[in-house]
C-alpha positions in Angstrom: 307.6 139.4 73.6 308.3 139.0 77.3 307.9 141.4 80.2 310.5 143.6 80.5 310.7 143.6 83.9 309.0 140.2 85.1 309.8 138.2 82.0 306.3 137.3 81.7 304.6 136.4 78.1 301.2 137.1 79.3 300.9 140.5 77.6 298.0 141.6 77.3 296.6 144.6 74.6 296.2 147.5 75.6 296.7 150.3 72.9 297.3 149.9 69.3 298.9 153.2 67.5 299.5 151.5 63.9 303.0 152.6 62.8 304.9 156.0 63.5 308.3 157.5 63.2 310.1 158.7 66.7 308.5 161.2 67.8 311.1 163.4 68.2 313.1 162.8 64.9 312.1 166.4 63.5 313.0 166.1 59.8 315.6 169.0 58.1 314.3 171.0 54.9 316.8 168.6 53.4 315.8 165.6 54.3 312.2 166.2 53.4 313.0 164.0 50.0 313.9 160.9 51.9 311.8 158.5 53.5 311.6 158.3 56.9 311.7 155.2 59.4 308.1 154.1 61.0 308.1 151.7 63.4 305.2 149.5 65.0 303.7 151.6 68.1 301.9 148.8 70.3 301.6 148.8 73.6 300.6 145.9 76.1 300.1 145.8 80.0 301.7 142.1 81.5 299.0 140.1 83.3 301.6 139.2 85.9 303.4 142.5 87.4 301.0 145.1 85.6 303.3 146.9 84.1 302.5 149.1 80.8 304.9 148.5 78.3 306.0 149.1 74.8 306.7 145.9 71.9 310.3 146.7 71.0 311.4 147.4 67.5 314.5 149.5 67.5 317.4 150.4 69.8 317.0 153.2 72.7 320.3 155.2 70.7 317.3 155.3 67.7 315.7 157.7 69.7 317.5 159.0 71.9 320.3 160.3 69.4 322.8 163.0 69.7 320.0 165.9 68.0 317.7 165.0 70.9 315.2 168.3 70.2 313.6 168.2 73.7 314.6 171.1 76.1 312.7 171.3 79.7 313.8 175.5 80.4 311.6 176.4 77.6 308.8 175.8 79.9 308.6 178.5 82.7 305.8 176.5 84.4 308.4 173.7 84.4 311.2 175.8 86.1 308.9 177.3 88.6 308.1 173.2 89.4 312.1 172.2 89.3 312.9 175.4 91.9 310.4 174.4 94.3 311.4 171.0 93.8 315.2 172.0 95.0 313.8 173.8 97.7 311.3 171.1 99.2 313.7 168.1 98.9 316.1 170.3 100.7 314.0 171.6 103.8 312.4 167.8 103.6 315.9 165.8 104.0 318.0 168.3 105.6 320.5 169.0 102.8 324.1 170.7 104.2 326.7 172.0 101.9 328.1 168.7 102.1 325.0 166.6 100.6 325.5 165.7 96.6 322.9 165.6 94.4 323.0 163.4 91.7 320.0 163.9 88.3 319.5 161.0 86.0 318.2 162.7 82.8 319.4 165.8 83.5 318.6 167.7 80.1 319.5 171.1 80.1 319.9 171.8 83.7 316.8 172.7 83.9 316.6 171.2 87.7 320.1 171.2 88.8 321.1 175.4 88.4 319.0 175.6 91.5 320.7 172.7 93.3 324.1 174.9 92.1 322.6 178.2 93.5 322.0 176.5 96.9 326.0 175.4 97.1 325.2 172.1 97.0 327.5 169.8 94.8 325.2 168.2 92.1 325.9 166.0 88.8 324.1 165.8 86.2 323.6 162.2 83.6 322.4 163.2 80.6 323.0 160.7 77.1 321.6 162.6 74.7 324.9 165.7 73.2 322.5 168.6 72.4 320.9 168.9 76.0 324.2 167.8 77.7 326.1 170.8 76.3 323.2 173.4 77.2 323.3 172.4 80.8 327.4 172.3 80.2 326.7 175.9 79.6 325.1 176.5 82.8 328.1 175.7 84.1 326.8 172.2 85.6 328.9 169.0 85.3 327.8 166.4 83.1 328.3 162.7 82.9 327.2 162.0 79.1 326.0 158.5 79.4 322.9 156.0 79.5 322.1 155.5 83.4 322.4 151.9 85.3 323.8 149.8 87.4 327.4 149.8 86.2 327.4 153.6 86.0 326.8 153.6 88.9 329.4 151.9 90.3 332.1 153.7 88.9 330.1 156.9 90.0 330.2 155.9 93.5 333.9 155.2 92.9 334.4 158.4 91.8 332.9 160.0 95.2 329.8 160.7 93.7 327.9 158.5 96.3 324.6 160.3 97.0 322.7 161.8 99.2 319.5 162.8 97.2 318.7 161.3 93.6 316.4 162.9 91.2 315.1 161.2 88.0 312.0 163.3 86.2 310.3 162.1 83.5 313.0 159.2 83.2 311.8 156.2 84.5 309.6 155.3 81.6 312.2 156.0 79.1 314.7 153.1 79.9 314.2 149.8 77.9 315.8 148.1 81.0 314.1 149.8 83.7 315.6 146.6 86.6 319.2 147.4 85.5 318.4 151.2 85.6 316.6 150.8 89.6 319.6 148.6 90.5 321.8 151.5 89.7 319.8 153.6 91.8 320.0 151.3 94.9 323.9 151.2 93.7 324.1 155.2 93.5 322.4 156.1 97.2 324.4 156.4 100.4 322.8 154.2 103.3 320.6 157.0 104.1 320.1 158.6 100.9 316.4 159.0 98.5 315.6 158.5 95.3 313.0 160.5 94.0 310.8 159.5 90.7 308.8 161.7 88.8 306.4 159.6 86.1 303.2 160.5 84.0 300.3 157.9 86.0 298.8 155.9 84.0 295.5 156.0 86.2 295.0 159.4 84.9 296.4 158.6 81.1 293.2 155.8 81.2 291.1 158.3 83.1 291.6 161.2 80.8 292.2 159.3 77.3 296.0 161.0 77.5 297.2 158.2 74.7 299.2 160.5 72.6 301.5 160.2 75.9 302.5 157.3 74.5 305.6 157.4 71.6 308.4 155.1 71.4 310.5 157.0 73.7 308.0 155.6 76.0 308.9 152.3 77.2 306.8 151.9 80.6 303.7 153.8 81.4 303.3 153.6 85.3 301.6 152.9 88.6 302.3 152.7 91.9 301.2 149.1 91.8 303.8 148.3 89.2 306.6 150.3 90.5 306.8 149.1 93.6 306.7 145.4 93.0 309.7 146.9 90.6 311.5 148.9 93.2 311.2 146.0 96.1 313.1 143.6 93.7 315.6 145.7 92.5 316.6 147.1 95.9 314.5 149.8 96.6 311.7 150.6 98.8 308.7 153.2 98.2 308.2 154.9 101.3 306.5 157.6 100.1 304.3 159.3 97.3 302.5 162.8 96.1 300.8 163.4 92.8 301.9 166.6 91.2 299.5 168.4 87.7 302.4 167.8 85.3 301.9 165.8 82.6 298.2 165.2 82.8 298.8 164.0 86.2 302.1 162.5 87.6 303.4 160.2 90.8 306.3 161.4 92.5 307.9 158.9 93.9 310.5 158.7 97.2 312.6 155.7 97.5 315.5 154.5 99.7 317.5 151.4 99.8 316.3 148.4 100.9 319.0 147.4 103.0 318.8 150.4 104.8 315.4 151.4 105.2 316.5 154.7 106.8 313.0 156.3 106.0 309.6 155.3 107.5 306.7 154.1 104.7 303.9 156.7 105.2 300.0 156.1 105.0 299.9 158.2 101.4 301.2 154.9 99.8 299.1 152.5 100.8 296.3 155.1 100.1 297.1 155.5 96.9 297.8 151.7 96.3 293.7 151.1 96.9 292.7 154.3 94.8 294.4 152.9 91.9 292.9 149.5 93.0 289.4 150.4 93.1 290.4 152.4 89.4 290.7 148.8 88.4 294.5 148.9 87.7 294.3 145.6 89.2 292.5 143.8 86.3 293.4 143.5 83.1 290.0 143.8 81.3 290.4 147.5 82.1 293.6 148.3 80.0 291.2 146.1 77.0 288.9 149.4 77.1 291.7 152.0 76.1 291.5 151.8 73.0 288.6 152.2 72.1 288.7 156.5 74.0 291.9 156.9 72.1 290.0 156.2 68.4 287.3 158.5 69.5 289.9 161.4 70.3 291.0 160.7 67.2 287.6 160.5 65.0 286.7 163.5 66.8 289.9 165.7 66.1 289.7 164.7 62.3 286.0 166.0 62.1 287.2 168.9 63.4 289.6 169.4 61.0 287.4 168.6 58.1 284.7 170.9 59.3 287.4 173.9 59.4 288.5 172.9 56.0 284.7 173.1 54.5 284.1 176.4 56.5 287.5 178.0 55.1 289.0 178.4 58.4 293.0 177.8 58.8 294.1 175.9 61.2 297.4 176.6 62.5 299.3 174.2 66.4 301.3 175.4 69.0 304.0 173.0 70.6 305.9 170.9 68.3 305.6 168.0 71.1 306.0 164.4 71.4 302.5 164.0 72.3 301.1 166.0 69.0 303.3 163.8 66.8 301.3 160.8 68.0 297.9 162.4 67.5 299.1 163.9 64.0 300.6 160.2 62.7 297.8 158.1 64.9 294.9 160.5 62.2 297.0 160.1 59.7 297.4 164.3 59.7 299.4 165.6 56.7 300.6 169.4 56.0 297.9 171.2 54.6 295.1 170.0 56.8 297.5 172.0 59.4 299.6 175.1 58.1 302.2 174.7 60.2 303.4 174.7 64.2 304.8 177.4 66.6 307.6 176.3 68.9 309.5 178.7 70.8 312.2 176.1 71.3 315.3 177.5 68.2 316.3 173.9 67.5 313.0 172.6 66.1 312.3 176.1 64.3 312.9 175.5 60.4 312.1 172.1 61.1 309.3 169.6 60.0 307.5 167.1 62.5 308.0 163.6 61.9 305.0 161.8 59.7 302.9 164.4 59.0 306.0 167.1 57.5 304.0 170.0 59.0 306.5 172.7 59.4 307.6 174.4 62.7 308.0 178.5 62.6 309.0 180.7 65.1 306.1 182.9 66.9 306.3 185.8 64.5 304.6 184.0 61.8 301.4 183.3 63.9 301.6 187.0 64.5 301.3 187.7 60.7 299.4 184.6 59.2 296.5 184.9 62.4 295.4 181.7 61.6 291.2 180.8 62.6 291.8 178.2 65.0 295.5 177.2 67.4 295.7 173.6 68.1 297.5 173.1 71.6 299.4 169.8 71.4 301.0 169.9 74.9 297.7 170.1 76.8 298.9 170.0 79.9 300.5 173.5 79.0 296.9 175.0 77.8 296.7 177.9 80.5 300.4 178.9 79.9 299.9 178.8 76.9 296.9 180.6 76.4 298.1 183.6 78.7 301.7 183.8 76.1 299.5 183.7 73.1 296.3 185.8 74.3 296.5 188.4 71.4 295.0 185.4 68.7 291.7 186.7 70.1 292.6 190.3 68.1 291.6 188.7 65.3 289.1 186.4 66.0 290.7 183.2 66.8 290.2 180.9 69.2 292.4 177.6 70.9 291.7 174.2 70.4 292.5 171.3 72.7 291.8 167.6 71.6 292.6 165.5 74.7 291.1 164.3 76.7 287.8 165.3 74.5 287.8 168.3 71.5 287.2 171.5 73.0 287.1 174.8 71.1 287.8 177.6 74.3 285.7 180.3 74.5 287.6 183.7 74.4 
């Protein structure tokens, strides 16, 4: 294996999940008979560039296929964050009604109806058919393709040269994250910023976040990575902010090199030396990772087998990427967990990948009150708990697992 963005072979380990199917390959009632693909989920951080990678063992069209299940507007947190996005980005830069906005990784529009209630043109790139065709619905155009440098170019041929670029959640999904930067550098009008939003891996090593890591995952991210990736691909960093999502994210701004049209501001050389003195610098700290991830783990399955002995049910809510990697990582089966909650109609009737724990709609919590709700999207938990506050009628009581197992007091 090399690097794939230096070309390096000096990988070095970093977090060892055994095997796993995608993680958001939800398998029908009929397909429950069949056996599923599980693929090798190893990841390794290059000694040369430092950036966090996945070993590849399938295609990106594996899984990123046409019943893609992940919608962002199920997540009113989420929306609230995309809406204030539009609005900052557009005070910030000066946006006029004749400013285009182009999102890589669109989704459902979750981001870009609030680019369209501001006037401003906006496309949205989007691969995957199911969450195209919802933002279709919103009325927002839709390129249905993989982003990157050629794209581009025919992008920018087609007038949709840009002056603001946003790509959430994105930039470690692309198996070739150079071609996909150069397409940004290609996509921006002399003048014109890219912004990246990415899960840090400073906090995923901080706060033993490694079920954030799934196939869809290719890269997991620092500043000190990035922008050794951005400066050789076109692009320079001249800014940065940390936002909550995800367990704790970067957001970074970027323009073209050949331009420079924006000064570099003090926040990222500041944050360059925080994630120094975090030690993102050597590569004995990525060695220790492992080792917090199996005790999440232990930890969550002697949980389980306590409430099993006690004759409590155990019911989740979120039929997320991330729980899919802590369900297949313990080696969780149906049974041990009755079944999953997820408000989001495409997974409902569904089973999760591995572990073939069914997901139901909210009504069924309502009339099975399970003992104890697993949260597997964490970094949802006070959302969450404020939707689903009426499990305390009946005596239960929320469960988190990551970054340590914590039963929450009413």
């Amino acid at each position: 294996m090399k690097c794939r963005h230096c070309g390096s072979r000096n990988l070095r380990p970093f977090l060892d999940l055994g095997t796993a199917p995608p993680s958001n390959s939800y398998v029908a009632e009929a397909g429950l008979a069949r056996p599923e693909l599980w693929y090798p989920l190893v990841i390794r951080v290059c000694g040369e560039c430092f950036l966090v990678q996945t070993e590849d063992f399938a295609e990106r069209e594996t899984f990123f296929s046409e019943n893609y299940a992940y919608f962002s507007s199920f997540s009113s947190s989420w929306l609230t964050h995309a809406k204030a996005y539009v609005k900052a980005m557009t005070e910030r830069f000066g946006l006029g009604p004749s400013a285009r906005v182009v999102e890589v990784a669109a989704n459902d529009g979750y981001l870009l109806q609030y680019v369209k209630e501001k006037g401003l043109a906006c496309l949205g790139v989007e691969p995957t058919a199911s969450t195209a065709q919802a933002a279709r619905d919103k009325g927002i155009d839709i390129c249905q393709e993989f982003f990157g440098e050629e794209l581009a170019g025919r992008l920018v041929a087609e007038g949709w040269q840009a002056d603001l670029t946003a790509a959430n959640n994105v930039l470690a999904h692309v198996p070739d994250i150079n071609d996909f930067l150069r397409g940004f550098a290609r996509l921006l009008k002399p003048e014109g910023v890219a912004t990246f939003e990415f899960p840090h891996v400073m906090n995923m090593m901080a706060e033993s976040q490694f079920d954030t890591a799934y196939h869809e995952h290719y890269s997991y991210l620092s500043l000190l990575a990035v922008q050794r990736i951005f400066d050789q691909n076109g692009l320079t960093v001249f800014d940065v902010e940390t936002t909550p999502w995800h367990g704790g994210s970067l957001r970074i701004f970027a323009c073209r090199s050949d331009h420079a049209a924006h000064a570099v501001t003090e926040r990222v050389a500041a944050m360059r030396i925080r994630e120094e003195e975090a030690g993102l610098a050597d590569v004995a700290t990525y060695a220790a990772f492992q080792a917090r991830a199996e005790r999440v783990r232990d930890d969550f399955l002697e949980f389980l087998i306590a409430c099993h002995r006690q004759g409590l049910k155990v019911a989740a809510y979120g039929a997320a990427a991330k729980g899919n990697t802590l369900l297949n990582f313990a080696g969780i089966k149906a049974g041990q967990i009755a079944f999953v909650v997820d408000k989001n109609p495409a997974k409902q009737g569904m089973f999760l990948p591995g572990s073939r724990i069914p997901v139901v709609p909210e009504e069924v919590l309502k009339r099975e009150k399970p003992d104890r709700v697993v949260i597997f999207p964490w970094n949802l938990t006070d959302e969450i708990k404020q939707q689903l506050s009426y499990i305390t009628d009946w005596g239960g009581k929320f469960v988190t697992a990551v970054p340590s197992l914590i039963v929450h007091p009413e």
